[in-house]
N, C-alpha and C positions, 0 to 999 in steps of 0.2 A: 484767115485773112492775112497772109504773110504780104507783105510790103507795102500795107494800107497804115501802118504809122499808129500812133498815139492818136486819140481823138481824149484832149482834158480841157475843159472851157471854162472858163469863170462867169461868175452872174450876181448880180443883187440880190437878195434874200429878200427885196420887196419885189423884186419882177415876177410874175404868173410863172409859173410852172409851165413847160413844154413839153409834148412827146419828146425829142430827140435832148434830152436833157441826160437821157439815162440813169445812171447813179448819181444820185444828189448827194452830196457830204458838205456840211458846214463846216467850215476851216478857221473859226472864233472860237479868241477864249471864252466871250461873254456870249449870254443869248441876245440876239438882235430885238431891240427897245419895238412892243406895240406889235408883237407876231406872238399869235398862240403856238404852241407846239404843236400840234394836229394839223395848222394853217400850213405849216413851212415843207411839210412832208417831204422830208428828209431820209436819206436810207441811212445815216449815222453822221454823229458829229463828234469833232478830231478834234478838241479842243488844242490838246497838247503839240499840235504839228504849226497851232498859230506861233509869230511874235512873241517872246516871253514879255508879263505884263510890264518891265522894265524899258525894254526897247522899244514896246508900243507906244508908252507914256513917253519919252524921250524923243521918237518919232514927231508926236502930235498930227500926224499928218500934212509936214510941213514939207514942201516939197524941193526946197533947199535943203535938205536932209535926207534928201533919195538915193544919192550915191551911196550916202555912209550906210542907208537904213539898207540897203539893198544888202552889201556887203555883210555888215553881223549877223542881219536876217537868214543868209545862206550859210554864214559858220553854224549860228544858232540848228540846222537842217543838218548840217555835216556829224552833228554831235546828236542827232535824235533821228537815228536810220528807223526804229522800230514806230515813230510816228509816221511817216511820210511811206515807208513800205508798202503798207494795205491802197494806198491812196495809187503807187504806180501797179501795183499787182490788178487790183483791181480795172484798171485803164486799159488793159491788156487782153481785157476780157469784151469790155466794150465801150461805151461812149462814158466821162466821169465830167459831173460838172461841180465845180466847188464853188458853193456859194460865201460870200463875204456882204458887212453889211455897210462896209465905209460909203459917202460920199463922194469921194474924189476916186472915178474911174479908174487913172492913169497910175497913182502912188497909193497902194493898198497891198499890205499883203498876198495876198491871195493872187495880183499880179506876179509876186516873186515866187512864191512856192509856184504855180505852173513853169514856169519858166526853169526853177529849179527842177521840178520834177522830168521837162524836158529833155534838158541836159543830161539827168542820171540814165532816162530810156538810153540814149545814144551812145554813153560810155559804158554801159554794163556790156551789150555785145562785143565792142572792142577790149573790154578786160576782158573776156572770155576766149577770143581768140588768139590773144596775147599769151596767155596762161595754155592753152591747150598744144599754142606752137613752142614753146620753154620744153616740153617732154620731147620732142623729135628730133631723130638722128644720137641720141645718146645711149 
């Protein structure tokens, strides 16, 4: 499927389950309050790629703190490649939805991690080809 892109969605962990969901991976540190484990049918949960519980709590979900939360939350991803890794390898292969279990649509983790993980798809090729033209002509 060369030039058909990332396909990584995000979704409630109360919404129904979909065919086109693909890979479901929970992206909480906590388990989501009032879901059995069997219910949520999950193909793996990344606890460690969420929010560290510091930044989460500090967060509050307050969304005059999006900018800032945005920002550490992406250092926090810069400094933990082996969490988020499985999460783009896997995307690669076929459709990944990452469920999160906030309230607020718009300022939730799980919006930043897709968003970061976007970005890493689109720079990894261009480090590759950066690195492979450094060897030529020498």
């Amino acid at each position: 499927m060369p030039g058909r892109g990332l396909m990584i969605r995000i979704k409630r962990t109360y919404e129904s389950r979909a065919h086109g969901d693909g890979r479901r991976i929970l992206v909480e540190r906590l388990w989501p309050r009032g879901i059995k484990k069997e219910a949520l049918q999950v193909h793996a949960w990344i606890k460690d790629v969420a929010p560290s519980t510091q930044l989460r709590k500090w967060f509050g979900h307050r969304p005059e703190r999006w900018r800032e939360f945005r920002r550490r939350y992406k250092k926090e991803l810069r400094a933990n490649t082996g969490a988020w890794s499985p999460i783009l390898d896997a995307s690669k292969r076929g459709t990944v939805t990452l469920l999160y279990s906030a309230h607020d649509l718009e300022h939730n983790g799980a919006v930043v991690l897709r968003e970061y993980l976007m970005e890493r798809s689109r720079a990894r090729p261009k480090a590759k080809r950066a690195k492979a033209s450094h060897g030529r002509g020498k």
